[in-house]
C-alpha distance (Angstrom), angle and dihedral (degrees) to the residues before:
residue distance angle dihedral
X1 . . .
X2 4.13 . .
X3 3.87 102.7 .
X4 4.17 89.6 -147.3
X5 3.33 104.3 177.8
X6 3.80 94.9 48.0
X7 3.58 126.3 106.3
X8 3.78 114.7 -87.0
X9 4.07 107.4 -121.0
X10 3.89 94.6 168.4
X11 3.73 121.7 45.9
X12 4.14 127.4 -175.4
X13 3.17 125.3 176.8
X14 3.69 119.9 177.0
X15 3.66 88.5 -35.7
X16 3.67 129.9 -176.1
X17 4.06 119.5 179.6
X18 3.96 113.0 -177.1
X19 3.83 133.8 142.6
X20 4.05 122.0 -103.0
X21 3.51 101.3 -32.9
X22 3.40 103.7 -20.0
X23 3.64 126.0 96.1
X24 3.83 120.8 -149.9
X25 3.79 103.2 169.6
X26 3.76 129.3 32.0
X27 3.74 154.2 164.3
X28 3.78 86.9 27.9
X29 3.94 114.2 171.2
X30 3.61 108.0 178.5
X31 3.73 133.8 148.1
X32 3.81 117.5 -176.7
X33 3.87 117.8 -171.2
X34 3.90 133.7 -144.1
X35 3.99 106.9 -85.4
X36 4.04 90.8 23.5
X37 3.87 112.9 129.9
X38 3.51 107.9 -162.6
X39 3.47 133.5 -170.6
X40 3.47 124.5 -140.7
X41 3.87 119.6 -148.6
X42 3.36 142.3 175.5
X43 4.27 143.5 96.7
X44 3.19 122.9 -67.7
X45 4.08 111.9 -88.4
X46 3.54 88.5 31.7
X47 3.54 99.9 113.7
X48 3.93 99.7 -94.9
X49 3.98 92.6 121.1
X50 3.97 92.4 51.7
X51 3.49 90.1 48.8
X52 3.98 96.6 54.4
X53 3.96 90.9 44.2
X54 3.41 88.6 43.5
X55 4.16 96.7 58.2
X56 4.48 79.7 42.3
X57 3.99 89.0 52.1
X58 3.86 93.3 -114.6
X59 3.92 91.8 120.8
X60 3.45 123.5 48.7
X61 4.08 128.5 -116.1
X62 3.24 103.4 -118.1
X63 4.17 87.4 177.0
X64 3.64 143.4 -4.1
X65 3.81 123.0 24.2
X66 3.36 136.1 -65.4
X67 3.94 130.7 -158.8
X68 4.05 139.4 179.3
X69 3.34 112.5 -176.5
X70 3.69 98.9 -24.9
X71 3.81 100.0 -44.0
X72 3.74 135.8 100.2
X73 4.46 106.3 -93.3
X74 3.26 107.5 -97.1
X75 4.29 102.2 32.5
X76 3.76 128.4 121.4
X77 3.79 78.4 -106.3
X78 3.49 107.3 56.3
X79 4.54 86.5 28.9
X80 4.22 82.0 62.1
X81 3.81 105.0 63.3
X82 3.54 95.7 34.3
X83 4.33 119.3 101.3
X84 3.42 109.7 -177.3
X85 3.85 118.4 -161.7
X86 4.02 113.9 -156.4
X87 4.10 122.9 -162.5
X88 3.83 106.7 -78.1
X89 3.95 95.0 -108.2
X90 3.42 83.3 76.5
X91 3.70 98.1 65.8
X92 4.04 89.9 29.4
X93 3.52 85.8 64.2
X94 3.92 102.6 45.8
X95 3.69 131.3 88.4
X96 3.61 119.1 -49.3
X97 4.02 110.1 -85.7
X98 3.93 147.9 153.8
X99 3.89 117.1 -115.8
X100 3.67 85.7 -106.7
X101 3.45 92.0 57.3
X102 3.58 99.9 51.6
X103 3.57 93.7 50.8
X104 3.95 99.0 53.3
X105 4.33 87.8 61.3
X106 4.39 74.6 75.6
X107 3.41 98.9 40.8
X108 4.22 92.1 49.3
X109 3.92 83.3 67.5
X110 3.51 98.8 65.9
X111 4.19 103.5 39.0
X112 3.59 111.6 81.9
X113 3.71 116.1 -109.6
X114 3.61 90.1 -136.7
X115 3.78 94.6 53.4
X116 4.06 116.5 108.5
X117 3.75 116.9 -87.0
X118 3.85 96.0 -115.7
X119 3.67 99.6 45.8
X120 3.96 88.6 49.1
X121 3.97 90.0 51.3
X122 3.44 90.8 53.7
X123 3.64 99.3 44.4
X124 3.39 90.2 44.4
X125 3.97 98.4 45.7
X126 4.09 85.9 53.5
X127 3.58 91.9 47.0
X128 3.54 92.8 48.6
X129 3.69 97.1 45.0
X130 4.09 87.8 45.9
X131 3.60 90.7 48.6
X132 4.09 94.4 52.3
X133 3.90 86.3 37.2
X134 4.18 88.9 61.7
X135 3.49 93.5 56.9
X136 3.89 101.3 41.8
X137 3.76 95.3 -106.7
X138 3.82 104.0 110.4
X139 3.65 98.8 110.7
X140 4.12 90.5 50.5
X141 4.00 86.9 54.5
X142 4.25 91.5 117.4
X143 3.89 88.6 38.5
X144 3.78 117.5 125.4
X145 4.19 100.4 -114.8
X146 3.87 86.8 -134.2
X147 3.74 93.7 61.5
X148 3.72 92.3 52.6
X149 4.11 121.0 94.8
X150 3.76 119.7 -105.7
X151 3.73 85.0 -105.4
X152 4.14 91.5 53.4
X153 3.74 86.5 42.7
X154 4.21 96.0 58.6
X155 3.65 87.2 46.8
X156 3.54 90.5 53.9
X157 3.76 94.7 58.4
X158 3.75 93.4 45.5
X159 3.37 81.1 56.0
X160 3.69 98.4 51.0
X161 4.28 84.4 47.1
X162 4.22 84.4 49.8
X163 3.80 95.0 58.8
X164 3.90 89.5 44.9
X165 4.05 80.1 72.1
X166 3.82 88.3 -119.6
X167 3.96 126.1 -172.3
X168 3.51 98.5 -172.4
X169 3.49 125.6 28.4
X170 3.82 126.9 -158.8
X171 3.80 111.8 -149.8
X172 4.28 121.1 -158.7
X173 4.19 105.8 -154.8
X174 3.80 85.5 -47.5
X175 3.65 86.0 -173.1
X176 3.86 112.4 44.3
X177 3.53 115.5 119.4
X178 3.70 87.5 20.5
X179 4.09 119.1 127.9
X180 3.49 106.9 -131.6
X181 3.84 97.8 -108.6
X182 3.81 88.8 67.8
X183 3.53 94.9 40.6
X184 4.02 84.0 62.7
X185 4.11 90.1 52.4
X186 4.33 80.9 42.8
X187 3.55 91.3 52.9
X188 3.93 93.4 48.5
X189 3.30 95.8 46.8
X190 4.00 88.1 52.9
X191 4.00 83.9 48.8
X192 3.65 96.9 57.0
X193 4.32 87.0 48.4
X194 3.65 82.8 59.6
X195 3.85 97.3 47.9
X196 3.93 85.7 47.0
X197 4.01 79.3 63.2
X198 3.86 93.9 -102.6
X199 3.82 133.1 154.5
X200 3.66 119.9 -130.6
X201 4.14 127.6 -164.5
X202 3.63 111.1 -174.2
X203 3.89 129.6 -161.0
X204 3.69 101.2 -153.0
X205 3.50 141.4 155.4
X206 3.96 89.9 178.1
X207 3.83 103.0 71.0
X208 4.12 96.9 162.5
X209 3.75 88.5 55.8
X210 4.28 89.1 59.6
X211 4.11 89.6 32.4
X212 3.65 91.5 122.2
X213 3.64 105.1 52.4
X214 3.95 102.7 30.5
X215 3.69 117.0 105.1
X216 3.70 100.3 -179.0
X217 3.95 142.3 11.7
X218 3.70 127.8 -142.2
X219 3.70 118.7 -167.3
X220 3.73 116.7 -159.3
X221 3.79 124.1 -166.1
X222 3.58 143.0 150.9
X223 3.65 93.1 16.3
X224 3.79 98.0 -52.6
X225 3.72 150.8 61.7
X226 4.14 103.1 -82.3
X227 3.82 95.0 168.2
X228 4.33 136.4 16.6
X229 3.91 112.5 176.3
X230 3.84 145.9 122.8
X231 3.99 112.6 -66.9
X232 3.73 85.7 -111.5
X233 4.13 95.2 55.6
X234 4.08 90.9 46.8
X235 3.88 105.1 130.5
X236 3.89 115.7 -110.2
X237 3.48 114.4 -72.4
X238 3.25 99.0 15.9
X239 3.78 101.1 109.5
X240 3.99 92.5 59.8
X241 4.33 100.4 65.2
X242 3.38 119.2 167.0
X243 3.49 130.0 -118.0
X244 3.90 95.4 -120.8
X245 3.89 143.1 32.0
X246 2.98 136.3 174.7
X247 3.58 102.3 -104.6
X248 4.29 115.2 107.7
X249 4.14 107.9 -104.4
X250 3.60 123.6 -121.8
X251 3.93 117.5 -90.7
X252 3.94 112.2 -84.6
X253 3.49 110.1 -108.4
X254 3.54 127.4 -105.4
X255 3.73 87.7 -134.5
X256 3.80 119.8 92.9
X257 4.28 96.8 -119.2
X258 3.99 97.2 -141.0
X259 4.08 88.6 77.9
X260 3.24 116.8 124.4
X261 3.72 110.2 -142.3
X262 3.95 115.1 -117.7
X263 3.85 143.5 176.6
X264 3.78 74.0 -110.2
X265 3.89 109.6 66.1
X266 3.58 127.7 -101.8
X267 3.83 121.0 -34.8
């Protein structure tokens, strides 16, 4: 369903996003409204990485325009209301950290550095505690993220996006490796983002497991968009992508991908 009269919060216009001189994506036309949950599908190497960094201002614009809520890809603007949500190896591999912990490195992009020590802590302790409470994981605040379940561990992150005071939220195959009874509690969690008037982008090569909540499917390939519909209207086969093509992947970037983009920069 194309939410029409809703207020755009991504904006492409013959788009192109590459690295140096070469151009992985182009001719992209794509507007995605406030409340849309959109599906992103595609192989891998088919230009569904370049895309994402490109709407987070990792990958240049090598044509077109780009907008995020009204500002130019890649601005403190547009950086501030985005959340991004990487796959969980990323945060199973970092430094050693309670759930609470992990989700204050969002909140520290929205409290003013030059605001007084005990009126940050206790913004950011409510924040924090909100953030957790949103996606059920309140009671596992003190909890060690590396005892958590892969399941526990998304949530975490969304959490982490949540107290970054996100409006759109970009979403890497939040549910791979995921049994299905957590990808239920996932899926409600993602729900109750969209109630809270949220915008969600999801990676995914899993589209039955978000069936309930997504409201549109784009399928990338071959460096481009080739189809943007309701789930129900996607052309045969294209729910079941592979995981591989044989088209060359876009360079890794040089940025670690758990940041959490900020008025701030990078971090």
């Amino acid at each position: 369903m194309l939410m029409t009269g809703a207020t755009p919060v991504i904006e492409l216009e013959g788009a192109a996003f590459g690295y140096e001189d070469r151009t992985i994506v182009s001719d992209l036309d794509l507007t995605v409204r406030r409340g849309e949950v959109v599906a992103v599908l595609g192989p891998n190497g088919s230009g569904k990485s370049t895309l994402v960094k490109g709407l987070l201002g990792l990958s240049e614009l090598h044509a077109g325009s780009a907008r995020v809520l009204g500002h130019e890809v890649g601005s403190p603007g547009a950086r501030a209301g985005i959340g991004y949500v990487p796959q969980r190896h990323t945060l199973a591999s970092a430094v050693r950290a309670t759930a609470a912990e992990i989700v204050t490195m969002g909140r520290t992009v929205r409290t003013p550095w030059w605001a007084p020590w005990r009126i940050r802590d206790a913004a950011g302790r409510d924040l924090v505690h909100e953030s957790l409470s949103v996606v059920g994981l309140a009671d596992l605040a003190t909890h060690d993220v590396a005892t958590l379940s892969g399941g526990q561990q998304r949530r975490v992150l969304i959490a982490r996006a949540l107290a970054s005071r996100a409006d759109v939220f970009l979403m890497d195959e939040p549910t791979a490796g995921v049994d299905r009874g957590h990808q239920a509690v996932l899926v409600a969690v993602m729900r109750r983002l969209v109630e809270r008037g949220a915008t969600l982008i999801i990676v995914t090569h899993e589209l039955d497991a978000l069936a309930e909540i997504v409201t549109r499917t784009i399928v990338v390939r071959g460096g481009g968009i080739r189809q943007d519909c309701a789930p129900g209207e996607l052309a045969a086969g294209e729910e079941a992508h592979t995981h591989h093509s044989g088209e060359e992947a876009p360079p890794p970037s040089t940025v670690p991908t758990t940041i959490i983009t900020s008025t701030g920069g990078h971090r």
